[in-house]
Every structure is written in structure tokens, then in C-alpha cells.
C-alpha positions in Angstrom: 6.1 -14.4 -31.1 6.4 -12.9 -27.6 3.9 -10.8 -26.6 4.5 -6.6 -26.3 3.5 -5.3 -23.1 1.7 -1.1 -23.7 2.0 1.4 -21.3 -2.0 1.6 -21.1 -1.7 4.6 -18.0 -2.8 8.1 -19.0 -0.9 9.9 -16.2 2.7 10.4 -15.6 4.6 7.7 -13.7 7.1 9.2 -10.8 9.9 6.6 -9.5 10.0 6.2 -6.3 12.1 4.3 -4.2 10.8 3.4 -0.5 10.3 0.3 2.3 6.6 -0.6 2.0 4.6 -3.1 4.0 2.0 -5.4 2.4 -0.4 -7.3 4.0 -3.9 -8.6 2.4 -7.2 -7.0 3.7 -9.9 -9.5 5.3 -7.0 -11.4 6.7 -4.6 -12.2 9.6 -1.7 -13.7 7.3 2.1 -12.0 6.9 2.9 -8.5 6.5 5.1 -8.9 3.4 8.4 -6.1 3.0 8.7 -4.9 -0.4 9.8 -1.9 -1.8 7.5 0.8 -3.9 9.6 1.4 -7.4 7.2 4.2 -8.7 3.7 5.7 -8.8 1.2 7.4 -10.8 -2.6 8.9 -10.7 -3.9 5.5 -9.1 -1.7 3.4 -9.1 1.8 1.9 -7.8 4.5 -0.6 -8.6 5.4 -2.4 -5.7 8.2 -5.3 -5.4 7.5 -8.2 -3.3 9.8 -11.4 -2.6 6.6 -13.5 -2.9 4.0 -13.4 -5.5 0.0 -12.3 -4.8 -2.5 -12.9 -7.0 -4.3 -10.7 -9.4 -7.2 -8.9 -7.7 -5.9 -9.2 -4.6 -7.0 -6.8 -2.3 -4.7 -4.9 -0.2 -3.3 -2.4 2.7 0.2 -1.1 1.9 1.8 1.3 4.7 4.9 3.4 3.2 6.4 6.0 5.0 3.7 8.2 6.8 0.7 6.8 4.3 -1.6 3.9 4.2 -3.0 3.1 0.9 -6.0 0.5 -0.3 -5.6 -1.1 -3.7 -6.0 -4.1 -5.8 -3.5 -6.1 -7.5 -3.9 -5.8 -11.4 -0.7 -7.6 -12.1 1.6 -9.8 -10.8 5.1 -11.4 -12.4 8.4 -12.7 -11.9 11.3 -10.3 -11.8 15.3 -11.3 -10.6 14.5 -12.5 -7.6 11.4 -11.5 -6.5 7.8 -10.3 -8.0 6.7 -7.0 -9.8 3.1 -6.1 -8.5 0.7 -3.1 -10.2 -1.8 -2.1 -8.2 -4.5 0.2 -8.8 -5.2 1.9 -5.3 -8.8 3.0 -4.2 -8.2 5.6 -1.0 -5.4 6.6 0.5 -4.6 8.3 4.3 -1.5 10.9 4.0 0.1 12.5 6.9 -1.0 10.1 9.3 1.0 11.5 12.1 -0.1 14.5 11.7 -3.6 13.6 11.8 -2.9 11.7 14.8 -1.8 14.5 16.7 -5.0 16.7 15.9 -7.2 14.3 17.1 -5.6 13.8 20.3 -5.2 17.8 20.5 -9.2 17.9 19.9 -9.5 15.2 22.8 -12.7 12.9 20.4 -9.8 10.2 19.5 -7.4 7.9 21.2 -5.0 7.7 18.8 -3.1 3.9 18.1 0.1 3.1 17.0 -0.5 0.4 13.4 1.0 -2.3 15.4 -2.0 -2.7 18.0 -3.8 -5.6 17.3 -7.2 -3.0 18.3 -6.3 -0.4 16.1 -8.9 0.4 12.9 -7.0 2.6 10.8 -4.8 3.7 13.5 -7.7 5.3 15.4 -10.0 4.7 18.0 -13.0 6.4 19.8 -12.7 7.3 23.3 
């Protein structure tokens, strides 16, 4: 008997379709491309051409956001993998931010890139 997958969220899920960037805290491997499909009160849906393992933790960047989760699940979809992820903190309106604290002159701001940057900022 194949085995019924339940909807066990209590908030509202939002589709939502978007270029994402995955990469696994704690390490220096890939940055994987993958696309967000939708999102709720905590957590996302995020497609992946490779899989990552349950409890995986990990830094997705998507649009002007950064957000900090954990992989809950993980499966096989066409040709590629559907991860859930409940996510922990999130940083909105990064640029934003960026520009008041180079307007108040305390932080350098970095661009995500720099190998030096900690969540895109810096002290002076």
C-alpha cells in the first residue's frame, strides 16, 4: 500500500517562484542554483538539481533575503530534488540595510561574494 503524504503545516502556503542559492553552513563546498516553489510561516520548498540530506543545515540567498534553515525533507522529483526546509532567522531588505549602515559610518558594508564578508557586513 503506498504510503499518503498529510499536509502537517498549520499556516497558509504562498507559491512562489524565484532563483535561490544554496550552500551548506559550516562549509566551503558548492553554492547549489535552485529555485524556491513556495513558502509558509517557517518554512520553504526549495528545488535543487542535487539532493541534500535531511537536517542539513543551510544559508539560502533569494532575491534581497538571506535565510537559515534545516532540511526536513528531501526527495526525487522529474529531474531534480524537492527540499522542505524549516528556516530559523531570516535577514530581509538586505540592501537597504546595507545602505543605513554605511549612511551611519559604524559598518563597511560587503558585497555576499567576498570571501571576508559575515553576513554581508563588517566592522570598521
Amino acid at each position: 500500500m503506498p504510503a499518503i503524504l498529510v499536509d502537517q503545516r498549520s499556516a497558509e502556503r504562498h507559491d512562489l517562484s524565484g532563483a535561490a542559492l544554496v550552500s551548506v553552513v559550516g562549509t566551503t563546498g558548492p553554492v547549489h542554483p535552485g529555485q524556491i516553489r513556495n513558502l509558509s510561516k517557517g518554512g520553504t520548498q526549495i528545488w535543487l538539481q542535487q539532493p541534500l540530506p535531511a537536517f542539513t543545515l543551510v544559508r539560502v540567498e533569494h532575491d534581497d533575503s538571506l535565510l537559515l534553515g534545516e532540511v526536513v525533507y528531501c526527495r526525487q522529483e522529474q529531474s531534480g530534488w524537492l527540499l522542505g526546509l524549516r528556516i530559523e532567522h531570516g535577514l530581509f531588505g538586505l540592501t537597504a540595510l546595507a545602505g543605513a549602515m554605511r549612511e551611519c559610518g559604524t559598518f563597511e558594508a560587503r558585497s555576499p561574494g567576498d570571501p571576508g564578508a559575515k553576513l554581508f557586513v563588517e566592522r570598521r
